[in-house]
KOLPANU-465108 format. One record per atom (N, C-alpha, C): residue number from 1; residue in one letter; y, x, z. Coordinates in steps of 0.001 Angstrom, whole numbers, padded with zeros to 6 digits, m for minus. Example, Ala and Ser with C-alpha at 12.3 -4.5 7.8 and 13.67 -1.06 7.14 Angstrom:
REM KOLPANU-465108
<1 "A" <m005690 013190 007800>> <1 "A" <m004500 012300 007800>> <1 "A" <m003300 013200 007800>> <2 "S" <m002250 012850 007080>> <2 "S" <m001060 013670 007140>> <2 "S" <000030 012900 007870>> 
This chain:
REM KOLPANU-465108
<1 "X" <m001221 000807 000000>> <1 "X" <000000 000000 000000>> <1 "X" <001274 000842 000000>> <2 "X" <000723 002331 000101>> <2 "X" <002585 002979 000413>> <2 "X" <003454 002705 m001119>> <3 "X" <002111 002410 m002408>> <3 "X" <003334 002431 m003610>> <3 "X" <004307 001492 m003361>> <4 "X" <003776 000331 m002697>> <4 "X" <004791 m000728 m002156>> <4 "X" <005758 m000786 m001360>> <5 "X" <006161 000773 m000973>> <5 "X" <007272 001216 000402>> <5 "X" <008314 001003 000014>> <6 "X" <008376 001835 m001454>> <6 "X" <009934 001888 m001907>> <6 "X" <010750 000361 m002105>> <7 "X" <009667 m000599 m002904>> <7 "X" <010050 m001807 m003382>> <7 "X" <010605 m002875 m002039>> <8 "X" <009521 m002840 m001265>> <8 "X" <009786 m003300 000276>> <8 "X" <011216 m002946 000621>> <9 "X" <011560 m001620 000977>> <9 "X" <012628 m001017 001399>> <9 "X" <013974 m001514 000350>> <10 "X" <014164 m001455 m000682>> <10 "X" <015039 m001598 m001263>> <10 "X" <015281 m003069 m001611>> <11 "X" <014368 m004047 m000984>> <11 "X" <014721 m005570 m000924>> <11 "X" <015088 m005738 000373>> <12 "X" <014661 m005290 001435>> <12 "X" <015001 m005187 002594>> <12 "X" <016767 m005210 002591>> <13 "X" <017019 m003775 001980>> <13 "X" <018417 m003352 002004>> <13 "X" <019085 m004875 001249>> <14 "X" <018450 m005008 000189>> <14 "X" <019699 m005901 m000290>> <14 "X" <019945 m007414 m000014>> <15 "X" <019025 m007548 001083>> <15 "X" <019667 m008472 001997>> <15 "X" <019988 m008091 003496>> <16 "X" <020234 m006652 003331>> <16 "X" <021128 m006643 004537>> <16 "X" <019871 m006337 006057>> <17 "X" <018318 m006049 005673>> <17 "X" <018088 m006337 006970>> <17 "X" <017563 m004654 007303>> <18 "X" <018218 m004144 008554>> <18 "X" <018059 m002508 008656>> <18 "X" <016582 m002280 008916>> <19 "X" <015867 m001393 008588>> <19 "X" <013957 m001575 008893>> <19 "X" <013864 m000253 009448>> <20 "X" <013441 000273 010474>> <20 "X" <012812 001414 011055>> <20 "X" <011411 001680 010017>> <21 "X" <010862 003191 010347>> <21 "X" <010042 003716 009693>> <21 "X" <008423 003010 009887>> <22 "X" <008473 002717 011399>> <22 "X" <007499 002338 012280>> <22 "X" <007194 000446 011836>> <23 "X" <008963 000083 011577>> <23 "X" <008609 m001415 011169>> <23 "X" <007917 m001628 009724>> <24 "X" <008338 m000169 008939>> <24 "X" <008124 m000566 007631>> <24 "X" <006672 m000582 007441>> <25 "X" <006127 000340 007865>> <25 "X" <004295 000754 008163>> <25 "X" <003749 m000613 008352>> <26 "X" <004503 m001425 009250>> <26 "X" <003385 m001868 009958>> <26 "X" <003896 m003365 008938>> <27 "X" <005127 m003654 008683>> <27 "X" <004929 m004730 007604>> <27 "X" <003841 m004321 005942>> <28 "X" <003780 m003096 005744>> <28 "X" <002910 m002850 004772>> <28 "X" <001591 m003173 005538>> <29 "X" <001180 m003016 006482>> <29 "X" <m000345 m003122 007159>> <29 "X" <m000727 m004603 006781>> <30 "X" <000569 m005318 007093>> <30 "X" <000008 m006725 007270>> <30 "X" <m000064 m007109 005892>> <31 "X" <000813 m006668 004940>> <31 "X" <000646 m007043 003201>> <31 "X" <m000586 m006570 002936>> <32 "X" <m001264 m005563 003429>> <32 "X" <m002491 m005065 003079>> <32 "X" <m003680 m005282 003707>> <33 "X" <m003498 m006087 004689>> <33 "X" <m004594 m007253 005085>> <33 "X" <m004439 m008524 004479>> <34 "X" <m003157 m008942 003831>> <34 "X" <m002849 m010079 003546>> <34 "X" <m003540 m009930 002007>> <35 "X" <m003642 m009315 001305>> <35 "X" <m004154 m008751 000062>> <35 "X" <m005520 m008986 000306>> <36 "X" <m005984 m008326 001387>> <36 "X" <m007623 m007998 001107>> <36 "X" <m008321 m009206 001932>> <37 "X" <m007756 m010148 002796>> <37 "X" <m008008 m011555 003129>> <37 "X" <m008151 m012525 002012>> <38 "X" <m006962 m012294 000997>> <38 "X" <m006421 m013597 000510>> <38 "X" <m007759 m013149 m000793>> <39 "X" <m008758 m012208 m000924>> <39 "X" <m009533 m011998 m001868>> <39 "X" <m010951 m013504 m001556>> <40 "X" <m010917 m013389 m000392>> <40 "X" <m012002 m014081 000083>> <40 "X" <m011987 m015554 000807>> <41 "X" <m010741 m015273 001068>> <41 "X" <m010163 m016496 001839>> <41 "X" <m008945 m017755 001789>> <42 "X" <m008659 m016886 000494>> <42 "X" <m007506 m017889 m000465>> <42 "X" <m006666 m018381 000577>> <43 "X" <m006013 m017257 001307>> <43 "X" <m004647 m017452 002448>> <43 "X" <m003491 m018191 001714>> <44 "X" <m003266 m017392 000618>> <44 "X" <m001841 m018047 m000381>> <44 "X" <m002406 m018295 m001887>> <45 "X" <m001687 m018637 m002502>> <45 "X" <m001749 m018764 m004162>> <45 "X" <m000981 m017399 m004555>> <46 "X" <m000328 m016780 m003925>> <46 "X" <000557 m015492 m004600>> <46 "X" <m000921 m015079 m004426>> <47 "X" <m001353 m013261 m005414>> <47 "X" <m001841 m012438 m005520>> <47 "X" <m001668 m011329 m005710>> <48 "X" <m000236 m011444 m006654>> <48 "X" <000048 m009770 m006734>> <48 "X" <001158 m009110 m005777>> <49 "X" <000205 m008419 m004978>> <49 "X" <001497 m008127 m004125>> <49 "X" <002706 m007674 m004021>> <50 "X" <003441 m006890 m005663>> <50 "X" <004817 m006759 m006129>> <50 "X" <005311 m008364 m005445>> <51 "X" <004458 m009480 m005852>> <51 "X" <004907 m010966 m005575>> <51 "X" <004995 m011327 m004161>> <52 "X" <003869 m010680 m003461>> <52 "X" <003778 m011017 m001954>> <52 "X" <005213 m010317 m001351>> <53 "X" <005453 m009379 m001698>> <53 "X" <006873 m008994 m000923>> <53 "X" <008236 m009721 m001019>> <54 "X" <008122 m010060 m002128>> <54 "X" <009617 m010788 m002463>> <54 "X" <009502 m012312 m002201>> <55 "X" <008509 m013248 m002201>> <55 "X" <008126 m014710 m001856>> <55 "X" <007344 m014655 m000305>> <56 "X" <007023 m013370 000432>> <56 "X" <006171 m013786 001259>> <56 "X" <006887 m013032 002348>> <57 "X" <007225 m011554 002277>> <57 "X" <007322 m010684 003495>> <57 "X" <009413 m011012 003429>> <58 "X" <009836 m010921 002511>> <58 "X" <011101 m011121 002326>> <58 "X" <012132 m011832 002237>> <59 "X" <011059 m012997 001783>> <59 "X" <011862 m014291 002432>> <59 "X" <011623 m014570 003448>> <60 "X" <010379 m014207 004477>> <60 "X" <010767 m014613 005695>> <60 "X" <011388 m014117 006660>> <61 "X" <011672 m012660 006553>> <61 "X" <012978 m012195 007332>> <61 "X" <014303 m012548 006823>> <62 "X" <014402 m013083 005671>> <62 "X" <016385 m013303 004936>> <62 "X" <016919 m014145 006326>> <63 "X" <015831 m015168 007180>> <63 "X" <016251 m015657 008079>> <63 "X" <016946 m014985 009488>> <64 "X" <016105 m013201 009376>> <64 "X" <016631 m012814 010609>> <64 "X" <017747 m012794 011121>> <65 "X" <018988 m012781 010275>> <65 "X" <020238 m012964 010599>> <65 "X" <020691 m014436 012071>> <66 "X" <019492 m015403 011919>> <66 "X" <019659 m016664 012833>> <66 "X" <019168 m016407 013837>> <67 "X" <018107 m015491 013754>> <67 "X" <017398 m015942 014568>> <67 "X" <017529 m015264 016183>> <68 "X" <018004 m016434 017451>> <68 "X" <018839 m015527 018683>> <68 "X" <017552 m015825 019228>> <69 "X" <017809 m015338 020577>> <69 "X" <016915 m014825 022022>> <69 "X" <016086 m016002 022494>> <70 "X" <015188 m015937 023278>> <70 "X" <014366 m016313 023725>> <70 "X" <012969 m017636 023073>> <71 "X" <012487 m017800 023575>> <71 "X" <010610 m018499 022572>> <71 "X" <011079 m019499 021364>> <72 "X" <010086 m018317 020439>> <72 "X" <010211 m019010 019065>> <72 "X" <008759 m019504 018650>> <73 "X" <008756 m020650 017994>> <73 "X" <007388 m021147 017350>> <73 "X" <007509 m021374 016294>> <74 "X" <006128 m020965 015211>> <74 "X" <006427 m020887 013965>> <74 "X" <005326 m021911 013446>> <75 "X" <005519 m023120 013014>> <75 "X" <004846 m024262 013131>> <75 "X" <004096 m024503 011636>> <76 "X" <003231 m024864 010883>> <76 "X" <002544 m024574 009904>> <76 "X" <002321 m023442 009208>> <77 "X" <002058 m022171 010009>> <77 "X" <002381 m020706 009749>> <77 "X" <001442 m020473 008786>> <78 "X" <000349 m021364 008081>> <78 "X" <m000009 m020448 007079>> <78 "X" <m000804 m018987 007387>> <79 "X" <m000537 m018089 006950>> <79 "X" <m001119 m016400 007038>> <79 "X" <m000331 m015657 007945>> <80 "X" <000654 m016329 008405>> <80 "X" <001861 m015924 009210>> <80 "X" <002804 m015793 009263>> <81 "X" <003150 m016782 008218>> <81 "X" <004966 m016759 007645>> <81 "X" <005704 m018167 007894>> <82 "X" <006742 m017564 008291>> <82 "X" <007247 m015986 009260>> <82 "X" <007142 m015267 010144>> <83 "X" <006353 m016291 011008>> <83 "X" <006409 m015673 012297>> <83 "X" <005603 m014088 012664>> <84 "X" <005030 m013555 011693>> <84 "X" <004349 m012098 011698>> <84 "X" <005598 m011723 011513>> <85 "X" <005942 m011288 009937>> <85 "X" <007007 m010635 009955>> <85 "X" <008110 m010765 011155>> <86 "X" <008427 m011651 011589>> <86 "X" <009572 m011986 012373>> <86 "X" <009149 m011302 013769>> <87 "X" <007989 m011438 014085>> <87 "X" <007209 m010365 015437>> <87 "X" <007274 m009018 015141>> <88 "X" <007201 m008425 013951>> <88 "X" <006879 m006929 013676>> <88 "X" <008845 m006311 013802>> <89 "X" <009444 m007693 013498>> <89 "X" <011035 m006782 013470>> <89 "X" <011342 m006669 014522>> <90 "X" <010830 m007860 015506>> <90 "X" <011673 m008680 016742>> <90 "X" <010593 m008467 018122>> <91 "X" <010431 m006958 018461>> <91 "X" <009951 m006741 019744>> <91 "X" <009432 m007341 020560>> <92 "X" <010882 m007829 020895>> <92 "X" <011362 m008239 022222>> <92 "X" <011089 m009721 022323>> <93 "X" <010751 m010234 021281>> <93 "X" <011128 m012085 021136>> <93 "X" <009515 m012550 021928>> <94 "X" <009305 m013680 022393>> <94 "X" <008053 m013974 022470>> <94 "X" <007833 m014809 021378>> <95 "X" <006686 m014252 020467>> <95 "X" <006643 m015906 019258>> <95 "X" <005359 m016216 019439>> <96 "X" <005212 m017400 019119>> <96 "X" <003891 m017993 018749>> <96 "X" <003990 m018615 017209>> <97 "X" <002500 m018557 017051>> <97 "X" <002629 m018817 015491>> <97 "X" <001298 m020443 015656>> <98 "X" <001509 m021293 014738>> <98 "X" <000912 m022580 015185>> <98 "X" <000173 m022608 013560>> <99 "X" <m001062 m022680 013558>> <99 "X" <m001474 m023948 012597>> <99 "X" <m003128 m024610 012608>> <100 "X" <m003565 m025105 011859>> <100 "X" <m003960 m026186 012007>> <100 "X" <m005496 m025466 011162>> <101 "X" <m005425 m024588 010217>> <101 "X" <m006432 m024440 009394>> <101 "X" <m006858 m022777 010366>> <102 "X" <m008345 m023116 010594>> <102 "X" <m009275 m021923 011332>> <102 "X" <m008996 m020497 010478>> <103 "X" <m009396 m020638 009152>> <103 "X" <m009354 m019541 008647>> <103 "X" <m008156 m018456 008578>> <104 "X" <m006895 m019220 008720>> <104 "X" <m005705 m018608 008888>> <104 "X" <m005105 m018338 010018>> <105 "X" <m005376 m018867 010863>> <105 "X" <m005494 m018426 012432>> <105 "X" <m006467 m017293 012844>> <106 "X" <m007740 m017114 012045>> <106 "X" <m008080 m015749 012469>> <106 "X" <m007542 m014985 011900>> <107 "X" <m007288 m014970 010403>> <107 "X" <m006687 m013642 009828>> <107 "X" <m005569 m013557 010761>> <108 "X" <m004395 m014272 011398>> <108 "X" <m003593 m014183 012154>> <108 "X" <m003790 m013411 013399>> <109 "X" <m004802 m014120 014054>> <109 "X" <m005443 m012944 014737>> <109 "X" <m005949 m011877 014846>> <110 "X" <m006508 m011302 013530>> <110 "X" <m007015 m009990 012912>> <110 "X" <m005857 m009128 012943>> <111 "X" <m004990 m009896 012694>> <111 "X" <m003472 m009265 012283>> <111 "X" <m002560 m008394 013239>> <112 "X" <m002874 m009576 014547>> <112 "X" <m002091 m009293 016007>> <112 "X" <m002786 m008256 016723>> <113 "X" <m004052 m007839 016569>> <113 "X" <m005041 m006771 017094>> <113 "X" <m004931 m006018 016393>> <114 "X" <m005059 m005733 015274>> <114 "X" <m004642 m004375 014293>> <114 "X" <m003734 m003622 014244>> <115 "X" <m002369 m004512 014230>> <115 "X" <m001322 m004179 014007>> <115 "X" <m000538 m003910 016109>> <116 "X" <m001079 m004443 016565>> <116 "X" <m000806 m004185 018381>> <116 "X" <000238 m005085 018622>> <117 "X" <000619 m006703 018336>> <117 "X" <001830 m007264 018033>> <117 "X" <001377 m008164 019278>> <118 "X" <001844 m007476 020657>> <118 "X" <001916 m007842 022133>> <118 "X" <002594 m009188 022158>> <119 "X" <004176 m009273 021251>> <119 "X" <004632 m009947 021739>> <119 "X" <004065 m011569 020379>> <120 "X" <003064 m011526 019948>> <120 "X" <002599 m012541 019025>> <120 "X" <001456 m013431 019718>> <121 "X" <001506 m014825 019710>> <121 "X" <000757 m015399 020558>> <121 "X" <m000054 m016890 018850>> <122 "X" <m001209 m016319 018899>> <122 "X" <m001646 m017212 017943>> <122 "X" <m002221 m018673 017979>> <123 "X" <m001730 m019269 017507>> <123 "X" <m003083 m021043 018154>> <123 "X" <m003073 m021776 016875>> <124 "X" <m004685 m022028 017070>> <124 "X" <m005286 m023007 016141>> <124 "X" <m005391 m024492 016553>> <125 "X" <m004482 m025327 016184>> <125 "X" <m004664 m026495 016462>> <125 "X" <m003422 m027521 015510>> <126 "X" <m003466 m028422 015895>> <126 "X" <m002683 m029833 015338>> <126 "X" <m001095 m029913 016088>> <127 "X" <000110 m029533 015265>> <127 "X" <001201 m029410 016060>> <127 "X" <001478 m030419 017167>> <128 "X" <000871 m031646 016638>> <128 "X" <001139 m032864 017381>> <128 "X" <000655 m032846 018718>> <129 "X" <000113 m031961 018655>> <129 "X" <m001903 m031878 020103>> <129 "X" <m000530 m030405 020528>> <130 "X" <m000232 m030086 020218>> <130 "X" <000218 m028859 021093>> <130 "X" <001125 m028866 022085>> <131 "X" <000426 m028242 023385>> <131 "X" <001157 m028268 024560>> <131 "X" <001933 m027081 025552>> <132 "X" <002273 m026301 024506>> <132 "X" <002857 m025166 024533>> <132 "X" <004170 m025446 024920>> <133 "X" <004977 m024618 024995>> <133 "X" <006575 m024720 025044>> <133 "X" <007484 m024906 026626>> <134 "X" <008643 m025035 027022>> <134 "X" <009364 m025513 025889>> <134 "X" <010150 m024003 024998>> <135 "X" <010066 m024606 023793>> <135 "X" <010609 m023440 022583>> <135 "X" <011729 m023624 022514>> <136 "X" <013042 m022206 022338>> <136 "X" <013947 m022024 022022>> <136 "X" <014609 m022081 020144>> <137 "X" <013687 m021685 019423>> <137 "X" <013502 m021934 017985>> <137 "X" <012310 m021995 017415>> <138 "X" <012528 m023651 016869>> <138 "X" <011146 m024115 016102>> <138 "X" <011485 m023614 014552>> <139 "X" <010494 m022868 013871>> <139 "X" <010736 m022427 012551>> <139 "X" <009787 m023083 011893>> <140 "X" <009993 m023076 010720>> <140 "X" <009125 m023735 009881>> <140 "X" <008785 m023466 007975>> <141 "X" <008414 m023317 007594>> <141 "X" <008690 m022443 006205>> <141 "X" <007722 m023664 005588>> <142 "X" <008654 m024383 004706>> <142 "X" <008305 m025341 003532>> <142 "X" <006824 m026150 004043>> <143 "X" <006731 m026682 005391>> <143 "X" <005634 m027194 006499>> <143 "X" <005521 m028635 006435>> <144 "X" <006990 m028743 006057>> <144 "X" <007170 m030754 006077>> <144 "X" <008387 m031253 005961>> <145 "X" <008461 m032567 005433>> <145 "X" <009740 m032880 005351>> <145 "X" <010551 m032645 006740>> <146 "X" <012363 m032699 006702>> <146 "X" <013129 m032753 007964>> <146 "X" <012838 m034013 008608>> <147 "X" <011950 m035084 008665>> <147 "X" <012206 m035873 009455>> <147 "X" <010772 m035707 010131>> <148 "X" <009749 m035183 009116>> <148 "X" <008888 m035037 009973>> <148 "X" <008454 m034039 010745>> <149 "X" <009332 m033106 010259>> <149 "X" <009005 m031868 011046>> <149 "X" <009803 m031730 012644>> <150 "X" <010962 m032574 012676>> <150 "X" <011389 m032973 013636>> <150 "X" <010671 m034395 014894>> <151 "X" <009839 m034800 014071>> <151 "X" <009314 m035929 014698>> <151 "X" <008095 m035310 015820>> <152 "X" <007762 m034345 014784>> <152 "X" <006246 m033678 014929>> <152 "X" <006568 m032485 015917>> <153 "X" <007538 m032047 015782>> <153 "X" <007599 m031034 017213>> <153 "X" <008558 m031129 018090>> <154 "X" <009495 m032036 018111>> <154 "X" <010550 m032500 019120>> <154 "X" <009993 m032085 020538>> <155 "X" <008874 m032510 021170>> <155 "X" <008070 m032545 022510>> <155 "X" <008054 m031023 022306>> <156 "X" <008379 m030044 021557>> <156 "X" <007710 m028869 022131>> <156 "X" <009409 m028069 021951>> <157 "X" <010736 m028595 021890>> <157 "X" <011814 m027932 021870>> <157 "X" <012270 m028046 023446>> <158 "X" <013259 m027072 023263>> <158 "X" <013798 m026903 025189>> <158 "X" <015194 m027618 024596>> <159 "X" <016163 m028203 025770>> <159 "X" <016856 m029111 025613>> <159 "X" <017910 m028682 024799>> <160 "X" <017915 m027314 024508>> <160 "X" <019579 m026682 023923>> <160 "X" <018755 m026096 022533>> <161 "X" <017497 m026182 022209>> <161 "X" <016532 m025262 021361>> <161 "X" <017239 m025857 019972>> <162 "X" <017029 m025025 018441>> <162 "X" <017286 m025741 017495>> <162 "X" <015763 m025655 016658>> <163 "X" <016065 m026249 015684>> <163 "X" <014781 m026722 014432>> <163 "X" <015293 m025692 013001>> <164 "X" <014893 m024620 012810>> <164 "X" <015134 m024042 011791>> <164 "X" <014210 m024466 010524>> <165 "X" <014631 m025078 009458>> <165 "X" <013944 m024904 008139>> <165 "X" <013757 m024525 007159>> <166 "X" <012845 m023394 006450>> <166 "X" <013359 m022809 005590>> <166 "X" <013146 m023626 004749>> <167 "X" <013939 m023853 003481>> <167 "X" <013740 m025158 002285>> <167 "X" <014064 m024315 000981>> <168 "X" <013885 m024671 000021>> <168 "X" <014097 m024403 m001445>> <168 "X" <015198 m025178 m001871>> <169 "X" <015467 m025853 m003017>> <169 "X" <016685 m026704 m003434>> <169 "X" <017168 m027380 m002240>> <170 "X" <018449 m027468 m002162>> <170 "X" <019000 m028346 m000838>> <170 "X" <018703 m029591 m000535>> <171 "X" <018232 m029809 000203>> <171 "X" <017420 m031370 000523>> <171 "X" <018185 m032282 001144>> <172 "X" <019021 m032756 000190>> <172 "X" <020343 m033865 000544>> <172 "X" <019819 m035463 000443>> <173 "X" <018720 m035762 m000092>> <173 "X" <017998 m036931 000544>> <173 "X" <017424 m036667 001697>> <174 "X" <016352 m035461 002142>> <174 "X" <015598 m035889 003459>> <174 "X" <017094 m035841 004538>> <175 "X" <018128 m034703 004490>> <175 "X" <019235 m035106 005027>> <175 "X" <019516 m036300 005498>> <176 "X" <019749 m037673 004975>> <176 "X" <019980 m038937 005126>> <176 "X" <018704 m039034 005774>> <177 "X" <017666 m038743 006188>> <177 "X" <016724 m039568 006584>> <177 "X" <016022 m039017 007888>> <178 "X" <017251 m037835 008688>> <178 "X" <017059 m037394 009971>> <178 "X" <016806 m038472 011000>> <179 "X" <015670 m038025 012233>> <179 "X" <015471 m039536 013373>> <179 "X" <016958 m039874 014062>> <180 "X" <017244 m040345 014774>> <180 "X" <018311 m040474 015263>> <180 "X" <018248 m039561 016658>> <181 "X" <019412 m039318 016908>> <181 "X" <019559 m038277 017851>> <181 "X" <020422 m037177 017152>> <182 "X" <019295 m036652 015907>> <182 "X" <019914 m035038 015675>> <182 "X" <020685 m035129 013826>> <183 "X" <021336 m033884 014214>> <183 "X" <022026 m033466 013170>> <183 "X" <021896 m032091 012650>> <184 "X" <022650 m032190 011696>> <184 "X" <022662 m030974 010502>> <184 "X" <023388 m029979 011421>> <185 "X" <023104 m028809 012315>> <185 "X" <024499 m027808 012683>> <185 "X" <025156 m027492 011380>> <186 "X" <023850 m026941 011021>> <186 "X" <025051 m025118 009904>> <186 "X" <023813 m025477 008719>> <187 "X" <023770 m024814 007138>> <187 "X" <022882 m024557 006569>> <187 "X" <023349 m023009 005516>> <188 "X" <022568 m022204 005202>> <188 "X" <022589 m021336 004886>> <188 "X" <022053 m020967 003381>> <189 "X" <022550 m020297 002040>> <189 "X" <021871 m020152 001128>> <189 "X" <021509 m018762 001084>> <190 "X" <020026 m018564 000998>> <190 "X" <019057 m017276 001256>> <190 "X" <019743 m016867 m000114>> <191 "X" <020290 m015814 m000338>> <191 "X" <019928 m014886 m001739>> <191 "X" <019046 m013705 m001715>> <192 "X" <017632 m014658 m002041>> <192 "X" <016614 m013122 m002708>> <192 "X" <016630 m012190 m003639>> <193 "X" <016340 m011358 m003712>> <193 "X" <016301 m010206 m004488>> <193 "X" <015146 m010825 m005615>> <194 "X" <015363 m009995 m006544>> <194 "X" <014219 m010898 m007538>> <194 "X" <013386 m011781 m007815>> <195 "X" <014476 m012956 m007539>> <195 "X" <013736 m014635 m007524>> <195 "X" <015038 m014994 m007927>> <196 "X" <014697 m015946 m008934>> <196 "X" <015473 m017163 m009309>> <196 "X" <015450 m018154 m008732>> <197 "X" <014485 m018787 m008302>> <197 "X" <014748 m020076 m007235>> <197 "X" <015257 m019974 m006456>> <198 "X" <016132 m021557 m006109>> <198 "X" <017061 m021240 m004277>> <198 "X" <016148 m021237 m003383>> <199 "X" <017159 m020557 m002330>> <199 "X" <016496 m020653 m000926>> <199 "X" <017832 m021625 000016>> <200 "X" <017429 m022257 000813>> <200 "X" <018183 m022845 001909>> <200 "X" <017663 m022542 002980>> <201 "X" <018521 m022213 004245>> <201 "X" <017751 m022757 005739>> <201 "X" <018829 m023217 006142>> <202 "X" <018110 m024448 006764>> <202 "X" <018875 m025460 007845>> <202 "X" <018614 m025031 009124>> <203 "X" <019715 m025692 009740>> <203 "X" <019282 m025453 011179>> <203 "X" <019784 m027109 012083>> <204 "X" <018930 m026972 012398>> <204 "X" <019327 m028905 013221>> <204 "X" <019161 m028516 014715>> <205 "X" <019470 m029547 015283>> <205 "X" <019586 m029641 016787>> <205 "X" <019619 m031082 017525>> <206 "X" <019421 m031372 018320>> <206 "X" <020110 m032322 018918>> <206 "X" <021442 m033222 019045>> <207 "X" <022287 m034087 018861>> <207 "X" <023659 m034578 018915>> <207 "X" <023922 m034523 020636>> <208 "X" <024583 m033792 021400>> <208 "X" <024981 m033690 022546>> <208 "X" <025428 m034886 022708>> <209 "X" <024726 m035350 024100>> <209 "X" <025402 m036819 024801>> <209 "X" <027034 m036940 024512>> <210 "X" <027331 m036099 024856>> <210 "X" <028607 m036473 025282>> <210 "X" <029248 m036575 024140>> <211 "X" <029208 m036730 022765>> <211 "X" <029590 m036232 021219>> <211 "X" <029141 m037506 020683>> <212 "X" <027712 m038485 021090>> <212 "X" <027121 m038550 020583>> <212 "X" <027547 m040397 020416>> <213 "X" <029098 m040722 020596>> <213 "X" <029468 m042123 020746>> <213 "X" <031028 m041632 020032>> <214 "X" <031251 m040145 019521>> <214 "X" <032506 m039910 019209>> <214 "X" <032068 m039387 018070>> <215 "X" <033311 m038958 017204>> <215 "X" <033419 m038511 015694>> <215 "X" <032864 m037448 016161>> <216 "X" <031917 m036783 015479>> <216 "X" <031520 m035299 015072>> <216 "X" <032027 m034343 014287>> <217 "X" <032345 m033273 015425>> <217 "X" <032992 m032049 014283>> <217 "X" <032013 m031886 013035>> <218 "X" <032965 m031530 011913>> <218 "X" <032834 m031249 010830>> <218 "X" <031163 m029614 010863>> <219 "X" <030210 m030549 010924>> <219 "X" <029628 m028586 011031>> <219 "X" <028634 m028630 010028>> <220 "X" <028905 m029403 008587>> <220 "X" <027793 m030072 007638>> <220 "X" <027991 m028674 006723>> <221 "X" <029060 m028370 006681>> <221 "X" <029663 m026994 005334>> <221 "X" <028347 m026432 004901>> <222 "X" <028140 m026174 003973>> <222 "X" <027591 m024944 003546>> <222 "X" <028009 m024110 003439>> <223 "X" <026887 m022489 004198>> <223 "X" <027363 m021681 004031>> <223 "X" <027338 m020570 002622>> 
C-alpha cells in the first residue's frame, strides 16, 4: 500500500487536513485490510483502491474540521466509515462505530486489534436496540434519510449533542420533513479532491426550549 502514500497525502493536504507520519501508516493499514476483506467479503462496491482513498478514506475525514470533544457514534458504519478514519486522526475522542451487518463489524474489529485503536469501541447490532450513550456527535455517512436518522437515534444523543450527516446533493426535501423539535444548525459543502459529485454535511440539533415558541435565528446559510 505505500504506492498509495503519496496520493493519500496530497488529498489530505488539499483539503486542509494536517496527517502525522504514524497517522498516515496506519490509515494505509486500514485501506489495506479494507482491500484484502472487501476480496471475500464484499465490504463496499469501490475496488480500486486509487478509488477507496478519495470516496472512502477522504471523504470521511473532509468532516474533521466539525468534529468537537467528547463521545461520538458512527451509526450505519459499514467497514468503518468514518468512524475508523476519524479514530486513527482523533486519539483522544472516544468513538464507537454501530452497525447492524456481522460481517462488517468483524472486519471492524480485525481493524481495532491490528491497528491498536484503544480509543474505538465496535457493536453489532440494530441502532434502534442500542443502549449505549448518551453521545455527544451522532455521525452518519449516507445511512438514512434526515428524518429517519434522527428518529432512529435521538434516545442515544446527550441533551446539547448534534446529528451530523454526511449527504451528497443537498437534501432540501428531506429538510422539510425534519420530526419536530429539531433544526438545521449550519450545513457545509465538502470539496473533494478528484470527484465530481457534491458532498454536503449537515449538522442538526435540537430547537432549545427557550427559542422554541420565538422566531429563530437565521442559522439555515450555507456554508
Amino acid at each position: 500500500m505505500q504506492e498509495y502514500r503519496a496520493t493519500l497525502q496530497s488529498q489530505l493536504a488539499a483539503i486542509e487536513v494536517e496527517v502525522s507520519e504514524i497517522q498516515l501508516d496506519r490509515l494505509l493499514q486500514y485501506l489495506a485490510l479494507l482491500v484484502k476483506w472487501n476480496k471475500a467479503y464484499n465490504l463496499t462496491a469501490v475496488r480500486d483502491p486509487q478509488e477507496m482513498i478519495t470516496r472512502h478514506l477522504v471523504d470521511s475525514l473532509s468532516i474533521l474540521p466539525w468534529i468537537r470533544t467528547g463521545r461520538l457514534i458512527d451509526v450505519g458504519s459499514g467497514p468503518g466509515l468514518p468512524g475508523i478514519p476519524l479514530a486513527i486522526m482523533r486519539p483522544e475522542l472516544d468513538i464507537t462505530t454501530l452497525d447492524s451487518n456481522g460481517k462488517k463489524t468483524r472486519f471492524q474489529t480485525q481493524v481495532k486489534m491490528e491497528l491498536g485503536l484503544k480509543n474505538l469501541k465496535v457493536i453489532h447490532g440494530r441502532v434502534e436496540q442500542c443502549e449505549e450513550g448518551p453521545y455527544d456527535q451522532i455521525v452518519s455517512r449516507a445511512f438514512a434519510s434526515l428524518n429517519d436518522m434522527i428518529k432512529w437515534t435521538a434516545h442515544l444523543c446527550s441533551e446539547q449533542g448534534v446529528f451530523l450527516a454526511m449527504k451528497g446533493l443537498y437534501p432540501e426535501a428531506e429538510l422539510e420533513q425534519l420530526p419536530p423539535g429539531f433544526q438545521l444548525r449550519s450545513s457545509h459543502r465538502l470539496n473533494l479532491p478528484a470527484t465530481d459529485g457534491e458532498r454536503h454535511l449537515l449538522i442538526l440539533g435540537g430547537i432549545p426550549e427557550s427559542s422554541a415558541n420565538a422566531t429563530a435565528p437565521d442559522e439555515l446559510g450555507r456554508a
